[in-house]
N, C-alpha and C positions, 0 to 999 in steps of 0.2 A: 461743164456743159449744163443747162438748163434743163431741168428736169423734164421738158416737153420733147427736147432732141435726144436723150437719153431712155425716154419712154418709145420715142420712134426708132430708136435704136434696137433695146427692147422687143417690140415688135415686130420691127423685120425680120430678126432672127427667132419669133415664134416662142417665144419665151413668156411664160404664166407669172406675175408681178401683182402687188400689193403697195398701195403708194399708204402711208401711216402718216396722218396729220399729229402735231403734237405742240402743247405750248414750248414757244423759246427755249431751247437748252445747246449750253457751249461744249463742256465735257460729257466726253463718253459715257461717263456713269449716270449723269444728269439727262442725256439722251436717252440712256437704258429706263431708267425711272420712268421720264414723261413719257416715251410712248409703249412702255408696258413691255417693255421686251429683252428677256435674260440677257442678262451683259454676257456672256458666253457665244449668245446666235447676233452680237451688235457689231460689226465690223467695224474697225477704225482705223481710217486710212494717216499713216505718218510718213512724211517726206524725210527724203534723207538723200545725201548723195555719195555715190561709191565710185571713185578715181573719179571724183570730180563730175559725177552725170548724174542727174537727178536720176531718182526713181522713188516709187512708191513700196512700202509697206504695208501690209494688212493683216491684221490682227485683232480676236477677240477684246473687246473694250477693256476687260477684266487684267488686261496684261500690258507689260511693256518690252519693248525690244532688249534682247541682250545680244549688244553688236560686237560680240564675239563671235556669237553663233551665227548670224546675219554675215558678219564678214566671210565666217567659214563656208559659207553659202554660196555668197557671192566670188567665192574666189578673189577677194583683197581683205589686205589691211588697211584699208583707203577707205572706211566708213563714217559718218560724220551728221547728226543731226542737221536740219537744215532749218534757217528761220522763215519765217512768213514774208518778208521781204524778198530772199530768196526767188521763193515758189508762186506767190501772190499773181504775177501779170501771166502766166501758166495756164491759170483756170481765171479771168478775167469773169466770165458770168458766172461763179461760184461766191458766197459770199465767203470771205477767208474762214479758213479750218473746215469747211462743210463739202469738200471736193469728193466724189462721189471715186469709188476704187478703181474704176477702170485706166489704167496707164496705159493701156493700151492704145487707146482713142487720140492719147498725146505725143504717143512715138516716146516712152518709157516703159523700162523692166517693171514687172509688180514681182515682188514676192511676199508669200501668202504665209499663213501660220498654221501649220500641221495640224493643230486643234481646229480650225474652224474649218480645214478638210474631213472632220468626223462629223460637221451640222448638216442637217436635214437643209433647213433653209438658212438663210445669214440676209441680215437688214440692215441698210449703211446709207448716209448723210446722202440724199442729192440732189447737194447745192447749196442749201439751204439749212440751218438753223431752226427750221420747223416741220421738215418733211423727210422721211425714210423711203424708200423702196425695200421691200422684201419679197424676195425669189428662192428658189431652190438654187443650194450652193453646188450642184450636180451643171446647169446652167451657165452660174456664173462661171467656175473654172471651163468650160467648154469655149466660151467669150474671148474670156480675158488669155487663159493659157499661160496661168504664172508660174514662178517657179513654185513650189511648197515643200516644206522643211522647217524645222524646228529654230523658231524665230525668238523665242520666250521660254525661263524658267518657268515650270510649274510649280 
């Protein structure tokens, strides 16, 4: 979604937001860098599909999935990276990798990483390749309604 219908989204539901302009950057850590903000509070959203249906991931930038754990979350063994091809025509006004967390907006499960259930706020890609939103993750989980559980070794 473009970050203007995701901002009116935002809005309707009364929600306090910080849009972060920052130069070009693809990876999460490179995102954390340019726009100044602890790879720990950077959300980053990874697709994956489990029995075969897309869903979203969310997870401190700093980490990656152990879809062990995720499976045992999800209740299968049916867990499975997903490519860009995949997911790509999904979020058509997203530019690819920059899809903003809410799976909820798309008629998919999100689950969320227990760590970034202990952040004040949390700031994530959206859309775009140059621009974050940052809100209080008290907010977010009230929105979205993911699952949260221990997604990542520490």
């Amino acid at each position: 979604m473009p970050i203007k219908k995701l901002r009116e989204y935002l809005d309707s539901h009364a929600v306090r937001y910080f849009v972060v302009s920052h130069s070009p950057a693809y990876t999460a850590q490179e995102i954390a860098a340019a726009a100044h903000v602890p790879g720990k509070e950077l959300a980053k959203t990874v697709m994956v599909k489990l029995n075969g249906r897309m869903a979203m991931v969310v997870l401190p930038a700093s980490r990656q999935i152990d879809f062990k754990l995720l499976g045992k979350l999800a209740g299968t063994d049916d867990v499975v990276l997903s490519d860009e091809e995949e997911f790509g025509d999904l979020f058509p006004e997203c530019e690819p990798g920059a899809m903003p967390p809410f799976g909820n907006l798309y008629g998919m499960e999100v689950y969320v990483s227990e760590e970034l259930d202990e952040d004040e706020e949390i700031a994530f890609n959206a859309g775009a390749h140059t621009e974050l939103l940052r809100l209080p993750y008290r907010d977010y989980r009230r929105l979205v309604n993911p699952v949260v559980g221990r997604l990542a070794l520490r």
